[in-house]
C-alpha positions in Angstrom: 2.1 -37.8 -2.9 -1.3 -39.4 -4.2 -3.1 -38.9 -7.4 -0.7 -37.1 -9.1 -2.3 -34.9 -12.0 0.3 -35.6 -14.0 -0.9 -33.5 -17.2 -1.2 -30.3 -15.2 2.1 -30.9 -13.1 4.3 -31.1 -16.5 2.4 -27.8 -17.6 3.2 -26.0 -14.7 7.1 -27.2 -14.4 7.6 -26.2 -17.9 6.3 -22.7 -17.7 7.9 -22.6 -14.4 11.6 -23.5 -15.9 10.2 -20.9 -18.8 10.8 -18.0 -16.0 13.6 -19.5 -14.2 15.6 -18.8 -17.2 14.1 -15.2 -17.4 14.8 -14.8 -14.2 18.4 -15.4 -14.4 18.8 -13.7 -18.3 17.6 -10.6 -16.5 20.7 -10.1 -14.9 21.7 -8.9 -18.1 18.5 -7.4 -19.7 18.4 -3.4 -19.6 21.6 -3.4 -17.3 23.4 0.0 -17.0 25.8 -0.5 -15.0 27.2 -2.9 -12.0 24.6 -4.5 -10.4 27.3 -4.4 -7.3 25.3 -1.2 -6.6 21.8 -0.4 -4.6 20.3 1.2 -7.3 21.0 -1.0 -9.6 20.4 -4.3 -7.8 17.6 -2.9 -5.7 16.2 -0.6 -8.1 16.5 -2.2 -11.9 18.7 1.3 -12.5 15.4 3.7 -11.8 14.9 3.3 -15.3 12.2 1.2 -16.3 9.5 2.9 -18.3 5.5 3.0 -18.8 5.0 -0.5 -20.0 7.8 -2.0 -17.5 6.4 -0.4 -14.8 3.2 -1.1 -15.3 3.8 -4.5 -15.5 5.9 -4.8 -12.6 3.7 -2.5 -10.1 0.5 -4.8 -11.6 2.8 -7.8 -10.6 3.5 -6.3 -7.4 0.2 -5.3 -6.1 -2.3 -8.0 -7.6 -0.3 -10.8 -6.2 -1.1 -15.0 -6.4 -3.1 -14.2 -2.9 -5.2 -11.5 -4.3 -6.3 -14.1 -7.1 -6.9 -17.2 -4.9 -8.0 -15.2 -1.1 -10.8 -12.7 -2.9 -13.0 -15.4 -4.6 -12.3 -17.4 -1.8 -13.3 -15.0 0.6 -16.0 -13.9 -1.5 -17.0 -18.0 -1.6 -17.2 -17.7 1.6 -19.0 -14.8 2.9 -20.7 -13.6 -0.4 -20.3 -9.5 -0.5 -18.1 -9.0 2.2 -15.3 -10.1 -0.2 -15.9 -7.5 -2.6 -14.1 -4.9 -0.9 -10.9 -5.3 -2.9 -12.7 -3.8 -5.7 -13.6 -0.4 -4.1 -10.0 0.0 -2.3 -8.5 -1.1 -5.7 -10.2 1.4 -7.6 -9.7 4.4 -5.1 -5.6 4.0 -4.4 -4.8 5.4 -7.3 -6.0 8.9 -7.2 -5.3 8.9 -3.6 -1.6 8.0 -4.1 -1.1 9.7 -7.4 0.6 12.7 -5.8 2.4 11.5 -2.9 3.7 9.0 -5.5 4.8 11.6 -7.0 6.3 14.0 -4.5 8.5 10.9 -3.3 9.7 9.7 -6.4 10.8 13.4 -6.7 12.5 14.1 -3.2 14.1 10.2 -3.4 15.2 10.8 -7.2 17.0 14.1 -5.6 18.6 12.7 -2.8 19.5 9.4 -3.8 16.5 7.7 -1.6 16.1 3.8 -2.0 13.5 3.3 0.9 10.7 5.4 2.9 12.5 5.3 6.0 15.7 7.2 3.6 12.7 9.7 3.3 11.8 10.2 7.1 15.5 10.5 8.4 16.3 12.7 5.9 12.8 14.6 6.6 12.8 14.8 10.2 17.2 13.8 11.2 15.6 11.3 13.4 17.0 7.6 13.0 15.0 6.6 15.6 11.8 7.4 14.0 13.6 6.1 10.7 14.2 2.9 12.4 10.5 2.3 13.8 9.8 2.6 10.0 12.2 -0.1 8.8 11.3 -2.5 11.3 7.8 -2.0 10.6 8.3 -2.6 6.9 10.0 -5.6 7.0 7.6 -6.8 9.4 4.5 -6.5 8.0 6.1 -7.5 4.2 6.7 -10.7 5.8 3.4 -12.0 6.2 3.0 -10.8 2.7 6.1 -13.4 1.4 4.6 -15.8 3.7 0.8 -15.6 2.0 2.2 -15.7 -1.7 3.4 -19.3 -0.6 0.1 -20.0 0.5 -1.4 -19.5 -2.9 1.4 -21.8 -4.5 1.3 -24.1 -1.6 -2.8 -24.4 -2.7 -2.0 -24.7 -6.5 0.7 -27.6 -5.3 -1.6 -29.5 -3.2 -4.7 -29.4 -5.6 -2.1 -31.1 -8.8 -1.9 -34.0 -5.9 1.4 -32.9 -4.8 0.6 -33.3 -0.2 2.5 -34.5 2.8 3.9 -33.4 5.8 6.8 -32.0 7.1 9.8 -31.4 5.3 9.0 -33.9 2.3 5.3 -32.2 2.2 6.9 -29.1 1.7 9.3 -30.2 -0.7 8.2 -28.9 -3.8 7.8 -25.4 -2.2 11.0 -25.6 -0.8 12.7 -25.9 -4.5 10.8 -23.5 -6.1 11.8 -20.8 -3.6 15.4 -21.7 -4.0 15.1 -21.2 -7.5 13.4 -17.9 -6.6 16.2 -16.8 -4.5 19.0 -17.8 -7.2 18.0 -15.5 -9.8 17.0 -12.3 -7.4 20.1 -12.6 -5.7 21.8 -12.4 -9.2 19.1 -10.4 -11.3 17.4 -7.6 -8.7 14.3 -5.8 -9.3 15.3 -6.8 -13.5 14.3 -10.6 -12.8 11.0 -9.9 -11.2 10.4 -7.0 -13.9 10.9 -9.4 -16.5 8.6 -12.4 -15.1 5.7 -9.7 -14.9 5.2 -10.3 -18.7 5.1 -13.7 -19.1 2.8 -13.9 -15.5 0.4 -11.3 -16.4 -0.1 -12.6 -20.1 -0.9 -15.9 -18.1 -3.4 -14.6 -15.8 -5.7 -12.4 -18.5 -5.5 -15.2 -20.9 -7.4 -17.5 -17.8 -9.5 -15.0 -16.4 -10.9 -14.0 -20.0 -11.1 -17.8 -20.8 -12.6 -18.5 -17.4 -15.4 -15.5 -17.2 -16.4 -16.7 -20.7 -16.9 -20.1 -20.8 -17.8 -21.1 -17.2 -20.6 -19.4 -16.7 -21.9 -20.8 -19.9 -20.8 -24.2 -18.6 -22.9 -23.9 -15.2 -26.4 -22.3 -16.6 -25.4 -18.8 -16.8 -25.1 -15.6 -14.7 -28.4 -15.4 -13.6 -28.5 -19.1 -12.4 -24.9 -18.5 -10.9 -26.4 -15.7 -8.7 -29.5 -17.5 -7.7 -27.8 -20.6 -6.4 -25.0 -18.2 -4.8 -27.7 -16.5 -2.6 -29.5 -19.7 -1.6 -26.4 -21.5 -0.3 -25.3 -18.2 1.5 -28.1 -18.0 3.0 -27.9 -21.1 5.0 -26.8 -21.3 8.7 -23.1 -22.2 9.3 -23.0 -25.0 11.4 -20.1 -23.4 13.5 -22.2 -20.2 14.1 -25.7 -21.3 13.4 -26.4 -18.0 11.3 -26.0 -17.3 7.4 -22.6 -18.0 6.4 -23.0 -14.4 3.7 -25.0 -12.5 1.2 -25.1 -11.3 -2.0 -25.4 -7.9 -0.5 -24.5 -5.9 2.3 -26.5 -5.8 5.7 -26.2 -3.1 8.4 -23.5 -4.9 10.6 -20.9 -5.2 7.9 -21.5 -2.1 6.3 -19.0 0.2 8.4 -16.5 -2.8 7.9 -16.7 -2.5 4.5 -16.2 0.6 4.2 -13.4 1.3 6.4 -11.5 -2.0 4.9 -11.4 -0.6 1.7 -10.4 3.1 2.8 -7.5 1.5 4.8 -6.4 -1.2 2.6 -6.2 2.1 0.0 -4.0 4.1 2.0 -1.9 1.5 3.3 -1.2 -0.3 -0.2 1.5 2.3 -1.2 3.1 2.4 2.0 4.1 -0.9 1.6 8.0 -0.7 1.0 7.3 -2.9 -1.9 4.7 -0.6 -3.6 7.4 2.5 -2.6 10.1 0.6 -4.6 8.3 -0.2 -7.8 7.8 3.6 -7.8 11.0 4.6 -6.9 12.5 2.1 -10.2 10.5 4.3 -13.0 12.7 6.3 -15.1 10.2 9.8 -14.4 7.3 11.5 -13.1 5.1 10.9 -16.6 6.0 7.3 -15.9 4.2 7.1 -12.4 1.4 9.7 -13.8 0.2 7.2 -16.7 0.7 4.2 -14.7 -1.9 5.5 -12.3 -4.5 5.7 -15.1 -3.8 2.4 -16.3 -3.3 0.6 -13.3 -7.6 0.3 -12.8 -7.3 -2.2 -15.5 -5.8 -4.7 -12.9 -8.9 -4.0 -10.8 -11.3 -4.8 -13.8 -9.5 -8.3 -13.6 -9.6 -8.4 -9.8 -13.8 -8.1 -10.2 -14.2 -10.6 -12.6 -11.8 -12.7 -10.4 -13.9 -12.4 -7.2 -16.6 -13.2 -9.6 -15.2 -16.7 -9.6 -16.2 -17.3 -6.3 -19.8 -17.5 -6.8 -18.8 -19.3 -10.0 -17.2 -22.2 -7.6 -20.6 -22.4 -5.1 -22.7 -23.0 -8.4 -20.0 -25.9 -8.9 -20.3 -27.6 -5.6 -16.7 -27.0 -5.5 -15.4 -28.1 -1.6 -12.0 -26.7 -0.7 -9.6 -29.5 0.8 -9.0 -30.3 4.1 -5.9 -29.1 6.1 -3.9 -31.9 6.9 -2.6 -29.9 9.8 -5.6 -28.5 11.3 -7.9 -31.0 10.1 -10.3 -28.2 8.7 -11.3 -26.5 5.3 -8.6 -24.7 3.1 -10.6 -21.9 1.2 -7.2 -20.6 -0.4 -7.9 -23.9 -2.8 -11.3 -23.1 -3.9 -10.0 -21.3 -7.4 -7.4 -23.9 -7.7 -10.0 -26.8 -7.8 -12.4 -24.8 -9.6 -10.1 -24.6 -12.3 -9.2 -28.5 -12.0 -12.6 -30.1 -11.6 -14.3 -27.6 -15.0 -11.2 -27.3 -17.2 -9.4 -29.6 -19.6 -6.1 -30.9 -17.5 -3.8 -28.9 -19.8 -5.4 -25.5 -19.4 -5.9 -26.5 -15.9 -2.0 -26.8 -16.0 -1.9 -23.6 -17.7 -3.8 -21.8 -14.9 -2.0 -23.5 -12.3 1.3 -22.3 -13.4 -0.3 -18.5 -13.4 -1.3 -18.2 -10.2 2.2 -20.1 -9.6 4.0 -17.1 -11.0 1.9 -15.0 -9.8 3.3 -15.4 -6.5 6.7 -15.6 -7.3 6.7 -11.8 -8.6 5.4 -10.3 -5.5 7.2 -12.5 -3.4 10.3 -11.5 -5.2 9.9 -7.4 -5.3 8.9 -8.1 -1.4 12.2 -9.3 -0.4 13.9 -7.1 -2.5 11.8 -4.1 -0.6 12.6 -5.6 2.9 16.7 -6.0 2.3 16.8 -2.5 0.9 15.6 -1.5 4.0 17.3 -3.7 6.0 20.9 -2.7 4.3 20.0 1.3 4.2 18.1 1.8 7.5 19.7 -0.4 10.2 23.0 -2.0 9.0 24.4 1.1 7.0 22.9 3.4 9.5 23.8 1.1 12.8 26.2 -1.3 12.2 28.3 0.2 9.3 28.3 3.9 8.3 30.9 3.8 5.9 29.7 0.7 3.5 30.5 1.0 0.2 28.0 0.6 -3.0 29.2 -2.6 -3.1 29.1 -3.7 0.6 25.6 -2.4 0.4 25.0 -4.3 -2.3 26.1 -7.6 -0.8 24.2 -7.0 2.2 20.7 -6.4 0.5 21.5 -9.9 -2.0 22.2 -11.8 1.7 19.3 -10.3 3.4 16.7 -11.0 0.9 17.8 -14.5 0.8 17.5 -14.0 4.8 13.7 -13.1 4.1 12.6 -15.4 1.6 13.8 -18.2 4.4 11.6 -16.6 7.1 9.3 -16.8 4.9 9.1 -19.9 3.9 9.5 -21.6 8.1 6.2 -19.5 8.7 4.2 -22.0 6.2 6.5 -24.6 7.3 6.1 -24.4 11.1 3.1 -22.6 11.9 -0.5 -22.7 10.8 -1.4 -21.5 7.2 -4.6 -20.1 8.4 -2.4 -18.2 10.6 -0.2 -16.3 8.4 -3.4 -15.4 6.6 -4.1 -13.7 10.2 -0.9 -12.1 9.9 -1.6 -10.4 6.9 -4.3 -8.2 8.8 -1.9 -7.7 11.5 0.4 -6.4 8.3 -2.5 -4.1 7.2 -2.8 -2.7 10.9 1.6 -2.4 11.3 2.3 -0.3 7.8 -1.0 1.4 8.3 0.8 3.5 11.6 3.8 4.5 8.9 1.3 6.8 7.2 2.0 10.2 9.4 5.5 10.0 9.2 5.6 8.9 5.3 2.9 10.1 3.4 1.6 13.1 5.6 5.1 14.2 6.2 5.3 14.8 2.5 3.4 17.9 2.5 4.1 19.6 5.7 6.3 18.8 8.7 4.4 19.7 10.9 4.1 16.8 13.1 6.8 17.0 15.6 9.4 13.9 15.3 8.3 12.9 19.1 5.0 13.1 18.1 5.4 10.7 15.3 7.0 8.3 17.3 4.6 8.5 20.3 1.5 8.3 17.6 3.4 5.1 16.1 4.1 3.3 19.4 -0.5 4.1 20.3 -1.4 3.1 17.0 0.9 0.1 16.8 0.2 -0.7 20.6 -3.6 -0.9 20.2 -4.2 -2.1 17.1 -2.7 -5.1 18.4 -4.7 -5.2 21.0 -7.4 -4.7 19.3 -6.5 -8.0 16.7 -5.9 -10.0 19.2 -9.4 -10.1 20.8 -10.9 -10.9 18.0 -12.2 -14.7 18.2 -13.5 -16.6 15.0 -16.3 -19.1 16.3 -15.8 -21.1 12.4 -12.3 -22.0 13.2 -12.1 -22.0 17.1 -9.4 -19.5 17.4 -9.6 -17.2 20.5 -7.1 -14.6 19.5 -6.1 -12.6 15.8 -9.7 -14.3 14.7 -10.5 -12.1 11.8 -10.5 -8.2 10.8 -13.9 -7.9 11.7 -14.1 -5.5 15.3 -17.5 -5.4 16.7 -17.7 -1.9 18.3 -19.5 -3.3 21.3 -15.6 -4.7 22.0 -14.5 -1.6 20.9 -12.6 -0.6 24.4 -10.4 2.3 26.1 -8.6 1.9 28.8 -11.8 -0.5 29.9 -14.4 1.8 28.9 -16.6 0.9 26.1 -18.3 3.8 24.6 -20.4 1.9 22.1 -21.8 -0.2 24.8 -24.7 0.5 25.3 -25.9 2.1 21.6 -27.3 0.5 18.6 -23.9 -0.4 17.4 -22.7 -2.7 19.5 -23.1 -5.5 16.7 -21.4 -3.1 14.0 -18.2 -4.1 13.1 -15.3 -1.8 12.0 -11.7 -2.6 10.6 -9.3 -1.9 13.4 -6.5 -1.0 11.3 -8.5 2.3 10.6 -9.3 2.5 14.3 -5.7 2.3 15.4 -4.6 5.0 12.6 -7.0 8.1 13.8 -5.3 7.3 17.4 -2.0 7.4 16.5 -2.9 11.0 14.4 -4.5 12.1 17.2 -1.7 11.7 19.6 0.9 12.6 17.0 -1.0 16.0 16.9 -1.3 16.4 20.7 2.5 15.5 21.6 3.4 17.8 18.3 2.2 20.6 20.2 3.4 19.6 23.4 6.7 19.6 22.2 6.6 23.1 20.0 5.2 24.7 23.7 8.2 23.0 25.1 10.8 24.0 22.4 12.0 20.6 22.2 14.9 20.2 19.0 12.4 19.2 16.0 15.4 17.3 14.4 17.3 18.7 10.7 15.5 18.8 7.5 17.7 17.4 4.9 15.1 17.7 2.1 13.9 21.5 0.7 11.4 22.5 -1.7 13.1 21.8 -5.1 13.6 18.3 -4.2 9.6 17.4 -4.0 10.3 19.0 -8.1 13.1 16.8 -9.0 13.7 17.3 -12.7 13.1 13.5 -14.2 15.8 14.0 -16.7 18.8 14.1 -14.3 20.7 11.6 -15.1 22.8 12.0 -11.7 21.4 8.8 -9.6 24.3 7.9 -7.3 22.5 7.7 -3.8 23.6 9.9 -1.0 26.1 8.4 1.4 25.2 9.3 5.1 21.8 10.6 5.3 
């Protein structure tokens, strides 16, 4: 470890203990009862209210990676980047009443996951497992990326290496992570959303003030943006970006930001910090407040421009021997701010992955314990047994999570997150459809699951990326000329071969399609649609009742 930055590394460990002891006081901060219990552990109760869950769902969906990937992406390829504002801006109305509906039928019925929802919906486990394992799978990549943004904050204080000593300092501060959710729940990561939020606006509003002033000004910020865009990669040979859209990256855009909208509440993490609000008024005015995060998230990607007009140059992988863009924001901050705000920044993006990362694992051991070992391995655990198994199983995650930085690639698991988008993106029929009609046929869902699932993957995994040499997962970026089925490429020979389209959205209007066409396969065929467990005044649930004890078997 060389050229320690010794002002900004005391900053951050003090503000870092700061939540540490939060973390573990939460344990005993709003607590109702054992937290030996699901709902309790796993769901902070189902009690939090407006400000608390506004807090914790900002903390949830605007995580560490969302502040250091979007500039950096935006750095990199100039508009492209700004996608997460769109998609940010339109999830909310588009989720406000699903959101709704299934805080209502999992308030009734004692739901603590969306795949509780589609057994009880359809009496299918199978289709109920295909859920869970999809959920835990793609949050994983999600864990894995919030280390990436620490990992960056780490490395640009002067904290490197390799191997197990390299990774030291992560290593500690997710044991510390794990410690205090395995005690406190869905209360410790609740809590830490105050101090970590307070953190980030106080930078941002700091940082869109007086840089810009620093570097000549908006105007000057844009001009120099666009001329070094403009320049030819040397990997590619053509402009690395622009400031604006141009005709091949135009569907892209668009279809990024529509699928990264309806797949961010279908994330089991999303679901949970739902599913922990006290009522339906709760969810209501947290979906018109919610934009304010994405008013933060613009000025954010902002600072990605800011950093060109800085001549900031993102370090070099010591493992791949090429450029790490997550540590343009990180070094922006260091080489234009005084070393203990610098600290100060450091230690918010340092939080703000420990929030996220901590809801995430919560998420994915609620589904582990309720879907697969409750349902599988032991029908008749008790509240407590359940309770056990989630606290083990999210330590279970947190260590998968933290070999994928340690033995593979970084710039992989950043791949992995598009292959996350793609996964939870197929869940959308059987979760979110399936709340206003059941119409699909449970052997449809499944068979539209297993297509969409199956060729999206395909589809990633031909994508090459010329800047970094990889043949396979290259990007999210599917030129329709490649676009293929079963070998034939209808876009061959058009106009649009040099378009390029998310796949993710691809994969989902193939797996609707066949859902639909084995749904009325199976209705001609009179094959058993499976029990509905849920009925009409459960999508109503009154938000008073104070009943909450979950439902045993499903």
């Amino acid at each position: 470890m060389n050229h320690i930055q010794w002002v900004e590394l005391s900053i951050f460990i003090v503000l870092f203990a700061l939540v540490t002891v939060l973390g573990f006081v939460a344990s005993r901060w709003k607590a109702g009862g054992s937290l030996d219990h699901l709902d309790e552990w796993g769901l902070g109760g189902r009690k939090f209210g407006s400000w608390i869950t506004w807090f914790l769902l900002g903390g949830d969906l605007y995580t560490a990676y969302t502040f250091v990937a979007v500039p950096a992406l935006v750095f990199s390829a100039g508009a492209l980047g700004m996608y997460a504002l769109p998609y940010t801006i339109v999830v909310y109305p588009i989720v406000l009443l699903p959101a709704l509906r299934m805080w209502s039928v999992s308030r009734s019925k004692g739901y603590v996951t969306p795949a509780d929802f589609v057994r009880g919906r359809f009496g299918s486990p199978t289709l109920a497992l295909l859920i869970a394992i999809t959920g835990i799978v793609a949050t994983m990549p999600y864990i894995a990326l919030q280390l990436v943004g620490l990992e960056a904050v780490l490395r640009t204080m002067g904290i490197n290496g390799s191997g197990i000593v390299g990774h030291l300092p992560l290593l500690v501060a997710f044991l510390i992570l794990a410690l205090y959710t395995y005690q406190s729940g869905l209360r410790a990561p609740a809590l830490i959303a105050f101090v970590k939020d307070i953190l980030i606006y106080l930078v941002i509003i700091v940082a869109i003030i007086y840089l810009p002033s620093k570097l000549g000004g908006w105007s000057h910020i844009f001009d120099t943006a666009k001329e070094t865009l403009a320049k030819p990669s040397p990997a590619t040979g053509k402009p690395a970006g622009s400031l604006l859209l141009n005709s091949n990256n135009q569907l892209q855009y668009a279809t990024l930001a529509l699928g990264s909208a309806l797949a961010l509440f279908l994330y089991p993490h999303s679901l949970t910090s739902v599913l922990a609000s006290r009522g339906r008024n709760v969810i209501k005015r947290n979906m018109v407040a919610l934009p304010a995060y994405s008013f933060v998230l613009g000025l954010l990607a902002l600072l990605g421009y800011v950093a060109i007009t800085a001549g900031v140059k993102p370090l070099t992988n010591a493992a791949t021997g090429k450029p790490d863009g997550n540590t343009i924001v990180p070094l922006l901050f260091d080489s234009q701010f005084s070393n203990w705000f610098a600290g100060i920044a450091f230690a918010a993006i340092g939080i703000g992955a420990l929030v996220p990362a901590a809801i995430m694992s919560i998420a994915a051991a609620n589904l582990w314990t309720r879907n697969i070992y409750k349902e599988y391995l032991r029908k008749d655990a008790t509240p407590r047994q359940e309770a056990k198994q989630a606290k083990l199983a999210s330590l279970v995650v947190k260590l998968g999570a933290v070999l994928v930085i340690i033995l593979i690639d970084p710039q992989f698991s950043i791949d992995l997150q598009l292959i996350g988008g793609v996964l939870i993106l197929q869940t959308l029929p059987a979760v979110a459809i399936a709340l206003y009609t059941r119409w699909f046929h449970k052997a449809g869902l499944i068979a539209g699951w297993a297509v969409g699932m199956g060729w999206g993957l395909i589809m990633l995994y031909g994508i090459p990326n010329p800047a970094n040499g990889k043949q396979h997962f290259g990007g999210s970026a599917l030129a329709m000329g490649n676009l293929s089925i079963f070998g034939w490429h209808p876009f061959g020979g058009t106009g649009l071969v040099a378009v390029q389209i998310y796949p993710g959205f691809v994969a989902l209007i193939a797996n609707i399609l066949v859902a639909a066409v084995v749904s009325v396969l199976a209705r001609a065929l009179k094959w058993n649609p499976g029990r509905d467990d849920t009925g009409p005044e459960d999508y109503h649930a009154d938000e008073h009742d104070k009943d909450l004890r979950p439902i045993g078997a499903h």
